[in-house]
TORMARKOL-973771 format. One line per field, with one value per residue (C-alpha): residue number from 1; x, y, z. Coordinates in steps of 0.2 Angstrom, whole numbers, plus 5000, padded with zeros to 4 digits. Example, Ala and Ser with C-alpha at 12.3 -4.5 7.8 and 13.67 -1.06 7.14 Angstrom:
<nodes>
num <- 1|2
c1 <- 5062|5068
c2 <- 4978|4995
c3 <- 5039|5036
</nodes>
This chain:
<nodes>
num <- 1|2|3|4|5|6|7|8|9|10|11|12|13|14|15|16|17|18|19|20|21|22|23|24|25|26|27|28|29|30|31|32|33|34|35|36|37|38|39|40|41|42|43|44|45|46|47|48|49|50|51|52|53|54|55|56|57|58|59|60|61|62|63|64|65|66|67|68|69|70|71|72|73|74|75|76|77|78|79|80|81|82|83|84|85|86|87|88|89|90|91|92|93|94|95|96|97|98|99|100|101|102|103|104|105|106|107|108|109|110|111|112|113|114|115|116|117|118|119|120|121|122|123|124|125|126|127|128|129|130|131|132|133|134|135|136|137|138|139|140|141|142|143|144|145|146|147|148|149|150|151|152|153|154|155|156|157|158|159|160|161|162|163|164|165|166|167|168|169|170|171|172|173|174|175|176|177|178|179|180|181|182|183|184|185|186|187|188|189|190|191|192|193|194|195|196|197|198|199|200|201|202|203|204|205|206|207|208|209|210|211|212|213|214|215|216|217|218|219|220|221|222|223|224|225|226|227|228|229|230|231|232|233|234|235|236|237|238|239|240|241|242|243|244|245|246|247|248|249|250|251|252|253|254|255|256|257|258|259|260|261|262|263|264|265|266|267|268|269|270|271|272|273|274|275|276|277|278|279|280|281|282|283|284|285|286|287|288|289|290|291|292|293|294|295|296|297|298|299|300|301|302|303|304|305|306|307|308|309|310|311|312|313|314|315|316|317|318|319|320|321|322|323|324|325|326|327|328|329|330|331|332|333|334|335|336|337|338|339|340|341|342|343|344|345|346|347|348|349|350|351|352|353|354|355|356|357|358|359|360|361|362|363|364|365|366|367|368|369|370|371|372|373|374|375|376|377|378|379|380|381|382|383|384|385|386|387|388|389|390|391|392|393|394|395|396|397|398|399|400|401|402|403|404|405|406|407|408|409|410|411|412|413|414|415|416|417
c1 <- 5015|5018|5025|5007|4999|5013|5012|4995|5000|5013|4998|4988|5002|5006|4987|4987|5005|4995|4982|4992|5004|4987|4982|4997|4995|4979|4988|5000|4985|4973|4983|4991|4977|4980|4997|4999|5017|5029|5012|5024|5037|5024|5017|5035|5036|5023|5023|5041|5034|5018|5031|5042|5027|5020|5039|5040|5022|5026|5041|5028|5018|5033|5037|5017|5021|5037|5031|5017|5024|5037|5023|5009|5024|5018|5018|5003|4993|4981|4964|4956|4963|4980|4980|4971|4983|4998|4988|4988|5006|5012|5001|5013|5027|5022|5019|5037|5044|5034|5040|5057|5056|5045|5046|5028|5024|5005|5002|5002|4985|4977|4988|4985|4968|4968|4978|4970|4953|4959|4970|4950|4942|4956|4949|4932|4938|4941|4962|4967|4979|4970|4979|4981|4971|4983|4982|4989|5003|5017|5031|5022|5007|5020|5028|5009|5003|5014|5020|4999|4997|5013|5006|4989|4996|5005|4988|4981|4994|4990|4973|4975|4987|4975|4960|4970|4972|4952|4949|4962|4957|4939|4931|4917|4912|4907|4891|4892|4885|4903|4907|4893|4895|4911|4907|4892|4908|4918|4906|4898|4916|4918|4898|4906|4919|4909|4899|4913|4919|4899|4902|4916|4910|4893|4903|4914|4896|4887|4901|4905|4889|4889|4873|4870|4856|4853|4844|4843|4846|4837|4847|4844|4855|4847|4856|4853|4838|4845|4841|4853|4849|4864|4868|4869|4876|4874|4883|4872|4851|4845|4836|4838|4833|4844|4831|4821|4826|4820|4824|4833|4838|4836|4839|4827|4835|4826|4808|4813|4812|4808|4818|4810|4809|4820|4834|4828|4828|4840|4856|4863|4873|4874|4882|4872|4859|4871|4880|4867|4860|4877|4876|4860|4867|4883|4871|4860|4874|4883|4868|4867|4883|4887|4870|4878|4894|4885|4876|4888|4897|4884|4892|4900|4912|4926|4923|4927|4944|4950|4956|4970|4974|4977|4998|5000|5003|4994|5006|5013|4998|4996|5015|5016|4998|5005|5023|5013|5004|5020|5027|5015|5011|5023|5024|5006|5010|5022|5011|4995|4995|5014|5018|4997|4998|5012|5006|4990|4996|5007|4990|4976|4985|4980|4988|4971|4950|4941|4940|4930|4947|4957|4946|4946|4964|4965|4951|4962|4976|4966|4962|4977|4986|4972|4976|4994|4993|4978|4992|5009|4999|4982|4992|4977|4983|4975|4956|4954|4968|4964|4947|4950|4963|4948|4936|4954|4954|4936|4939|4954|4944|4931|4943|4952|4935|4920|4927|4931|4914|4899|4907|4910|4925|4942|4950|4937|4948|4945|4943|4931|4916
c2 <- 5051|5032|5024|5018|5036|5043|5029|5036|5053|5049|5040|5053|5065|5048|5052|5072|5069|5059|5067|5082|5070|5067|5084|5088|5073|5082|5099|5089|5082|5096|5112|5108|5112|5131|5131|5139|5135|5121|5111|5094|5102|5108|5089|5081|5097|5093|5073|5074|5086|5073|5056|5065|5070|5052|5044|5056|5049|5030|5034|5042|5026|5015|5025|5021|5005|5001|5010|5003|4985|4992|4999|4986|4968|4959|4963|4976|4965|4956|4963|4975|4992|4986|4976|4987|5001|4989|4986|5002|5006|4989|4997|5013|5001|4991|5009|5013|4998|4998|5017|5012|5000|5009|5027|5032|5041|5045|5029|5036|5045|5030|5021|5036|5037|5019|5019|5034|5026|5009|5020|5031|5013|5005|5020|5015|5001|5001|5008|5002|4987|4972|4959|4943|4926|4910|4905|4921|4921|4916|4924|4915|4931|4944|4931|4923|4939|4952|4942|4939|4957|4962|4950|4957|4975|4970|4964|4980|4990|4977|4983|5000|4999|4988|5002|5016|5007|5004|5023|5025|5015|5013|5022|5034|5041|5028|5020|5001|4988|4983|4998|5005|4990|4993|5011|5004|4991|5005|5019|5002|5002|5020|5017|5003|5016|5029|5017|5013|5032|5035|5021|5031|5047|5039|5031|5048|5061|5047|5045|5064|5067|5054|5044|5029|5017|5001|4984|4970|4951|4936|4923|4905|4892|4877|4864|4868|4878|4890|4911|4924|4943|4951|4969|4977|4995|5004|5019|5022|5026|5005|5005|4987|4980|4963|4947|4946|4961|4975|4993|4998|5016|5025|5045|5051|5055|5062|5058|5041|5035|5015|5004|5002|4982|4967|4957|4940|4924|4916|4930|4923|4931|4946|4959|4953|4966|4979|4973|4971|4990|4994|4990|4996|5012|5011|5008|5024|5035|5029|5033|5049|5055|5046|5057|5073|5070|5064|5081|5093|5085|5078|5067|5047|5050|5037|5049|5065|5055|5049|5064|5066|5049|5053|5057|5037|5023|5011|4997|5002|5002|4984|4978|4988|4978|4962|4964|4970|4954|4943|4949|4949|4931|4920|4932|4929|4911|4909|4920|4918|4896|4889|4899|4899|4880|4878|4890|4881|4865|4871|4882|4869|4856|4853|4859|4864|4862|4870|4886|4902|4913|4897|4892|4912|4912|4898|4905|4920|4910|4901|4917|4924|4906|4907|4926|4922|4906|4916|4928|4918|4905|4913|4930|4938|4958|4972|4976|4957|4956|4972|4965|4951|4964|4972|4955|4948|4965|4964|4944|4950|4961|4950|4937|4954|4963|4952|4936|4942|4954|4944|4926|4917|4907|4904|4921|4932|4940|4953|4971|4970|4973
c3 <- 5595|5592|5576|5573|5573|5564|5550|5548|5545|5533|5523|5523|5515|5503|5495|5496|5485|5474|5469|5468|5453|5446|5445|5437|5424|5420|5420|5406|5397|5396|5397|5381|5374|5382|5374|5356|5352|5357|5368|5369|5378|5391|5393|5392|5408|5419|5417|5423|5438|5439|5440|5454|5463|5463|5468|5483|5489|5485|5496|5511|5508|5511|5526|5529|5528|5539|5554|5554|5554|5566|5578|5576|5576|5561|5542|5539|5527|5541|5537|5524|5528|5528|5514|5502|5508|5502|5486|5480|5485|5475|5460|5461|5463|5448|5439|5442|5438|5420|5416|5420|5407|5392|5399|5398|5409|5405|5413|5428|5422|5427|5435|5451|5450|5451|5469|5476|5474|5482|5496|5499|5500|5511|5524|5525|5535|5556|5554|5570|5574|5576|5586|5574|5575|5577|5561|5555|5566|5554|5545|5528|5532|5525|5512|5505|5506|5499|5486|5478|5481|5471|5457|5457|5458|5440|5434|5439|5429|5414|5416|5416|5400|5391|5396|5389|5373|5370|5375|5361|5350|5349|5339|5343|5328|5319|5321|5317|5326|5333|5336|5348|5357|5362|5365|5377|5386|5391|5395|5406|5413|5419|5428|5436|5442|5447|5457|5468|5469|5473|5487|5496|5493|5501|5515|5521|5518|5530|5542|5544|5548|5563|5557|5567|5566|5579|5577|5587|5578|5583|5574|5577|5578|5565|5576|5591|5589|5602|5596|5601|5601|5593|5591|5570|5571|5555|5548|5533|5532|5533|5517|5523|5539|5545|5543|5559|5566|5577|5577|5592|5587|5569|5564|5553|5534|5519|5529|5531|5550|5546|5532|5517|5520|5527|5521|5513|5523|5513|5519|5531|5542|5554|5543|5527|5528|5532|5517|5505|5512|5506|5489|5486|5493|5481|5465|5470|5475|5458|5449|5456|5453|5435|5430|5435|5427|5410|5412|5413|5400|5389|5381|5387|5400|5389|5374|5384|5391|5375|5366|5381|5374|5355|5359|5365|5352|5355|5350|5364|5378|5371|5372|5392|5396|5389|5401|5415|5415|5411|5424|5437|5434|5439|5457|5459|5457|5468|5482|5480|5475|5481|5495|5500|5498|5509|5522|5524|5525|5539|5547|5544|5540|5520|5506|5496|5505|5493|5503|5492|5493|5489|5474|5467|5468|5456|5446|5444|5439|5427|5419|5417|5411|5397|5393|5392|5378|5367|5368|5364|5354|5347|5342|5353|5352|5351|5355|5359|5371|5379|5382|5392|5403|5409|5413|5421|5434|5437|5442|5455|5462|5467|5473|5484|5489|5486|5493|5508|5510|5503|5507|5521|5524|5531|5524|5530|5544|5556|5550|5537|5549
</nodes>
């Protein structure tokens, strides 16, 4: 067995260890309910059982880690899987680090689920070692790389804490204008969550039944008017077809033996259909599975969470959100804009070019530069702060996920397929 294969193993047991910390969370949250006398000792109980279980998987996904830099040669942040695998592991690290400092441990409620989706979504992606392009071949990959992941990590936590604090605090009961459209905000936050779960879930169903679908692409070259047939594998039923495409092979699913229509003129690109087939499958899967859930429980997912919640100050979620953030900005800072700067104008010899990854990072540190002073300045706490937490998080993850999937550009690196 080499390092490489056995890095992966010791992942897998790093995301079996986590589930099984936020199974016991749950255990802590839920099955005081179950207890008639003394029900805090048996939360304090099993969230001590919950945090260990959780340190002994960060310390498999740091075992994860070094092997597989020791067995591939470089820092394993150079495409998609392994940079969304270090994510989640500096989430849990930023975890620790927080409950070191305020000793809640019901963060890792959501702080786990949190990583385990990241870690299920790293995994849809090709896992073996790529071999790295020039410009990546620098020891500024591990520093630019790791240090903007770390930052966003702490941002993630901030997110989480700030979440927590509007499932506390808003209030479901009442039925005032501001009130329902905040309850409509977070219930549209936990669809935006079970889209993504429906995405994976999607992803793994397809992939383990082996479904495969072939087209051939006629793309042509607008300055040289040159076409090229290229070659568009598909893993999931083509809802979508690529833009001037023909179908070489298709399995049949639901009845369905032709895609529904074509991908627009105007998406360019050999993996856009595939890509756009893919979110169309993410939004019906999603559907699908966020109509079960509000089934069986009949009510808004956020409602059903927030009693396991009512223990928690919220003073508290606000001050952790607000440190988390502090914290992880002057690290993002010096990752993802110093050290990026001074990387690129050793790679491509400018310190800034207006490159989509380079322009989201700022945009990203904008953000967080304008949370911070209506913070420190404004005296924004509370609902307002946690607010802009969550709209932060969901700008991150477009710079991490949709930059490098829906547009072209230099920091599009192999491995995202």
């Amino acid at each position: 067995m080499t390092l490489v294969d056995f890095s992966s193993d010791v992942f897998i047991a790093a995301f079996l260890l986590y589930c099984l910390s936020f199974s016991f969370y749950g255990l802590a949250v839920w099955g005081k309910r179950f207890r008639k006398t003394n029900p805090e000792a048996h939360v304090a109980k099993w969230g001590k059982i919950a945090f260990v279980t959780a340190a002994i998987g960060l310390v498999c996904h740091l075992v994860y880690f070094f092997t597989r830099w020791a067995g591939s040669g470089h820092v394993p942040v150079s495409n998609m899987y392994e940079f969304m695998t270090f994510l989640s592991m500096a989430i849990m690290i930023a975890f620790l680090v927080l409950f070191f400092l305020y000793k809640k441990s019901m963060l890792g409620l959501f702080a786990l689920p949190l990583a385990i989706i990241i870690m299920a979504y790293a995994a849809v992606f090709p896992q073996e070692v790529q071999p790295l392009i020039p410009s990546l071949k620098s020891y500024w990959l591990g520093i630019h790389v790791t240090m903007a992941a770390l930052g966003d990590a702490f941002f993630a936590i901030g997110f989480v804490a700030g979440f927590m604090h509007l499932l506390r605090t808003v209030d479901f009961n009442n039925k005032d204008k501001q009130s329902r459209r905040e309850q409509r905000w977070l219930e549209l936050c936990m669809f935006a969550v079970v889209v993504l779960i429906g995405f994976i879930v999607s992803v793994y169903s397809f992939r383990a039944a082996g479904y495969h679908a072939e087209f051939n692409q006629t793309n042509v070259d607008p300055k040289t008017e040159i076409s090229k047939i290229v070659k568009v594998d598909y893993n999931m039923p083509p809802l979508v077809a690529p833009y001037n495409s023909e179908t070489v092979e298709m399995q049949s699913f639901m009845g369905m033996k032709s895609p529904l229509f074509e991908a627009p003129s105007w998406m360019h690109g050999i993996n856009a259909g595939r890509k756009l087939n893919t979110v169309i499958w993410s939004l019906v899967s999603g559907l699908i599975l966020y109509g079960l859930i509000r089934l069986a429980l009949r009510r808004p997912i956020a409602k059903v969470i927030q009693p396991a919640l009512n223990r928690l100050d919220p003073d508290d979620l606000d001050e952790i959100s607000y440190r988390a953030i502090a914290i992880g900005f002057p690290i993002f800072t010096l990752g993802a804009l110093i050290f990026a700067m001074i990387w690129a104008q050793i790679a491509w010899g400018r310190f800034w070019g207006w490159d989509p990854k380079e322009v989201w990072a700022l945009i990203t540190w904008l953000f967080y530069s304008v949370y911070l002073h209506l913070r420190l300045s404004k005296g924004w706490q509370g609902k307002k702060s946690s607010w802009l937490t969550v709209i932060g998080f969901i700008v991150v993850m477009f710079t991490l996920v949709g930059v490098n999937l829906i547009i072209a550009g230099l920091h599009s690196y192999a491995g995202t397929e």
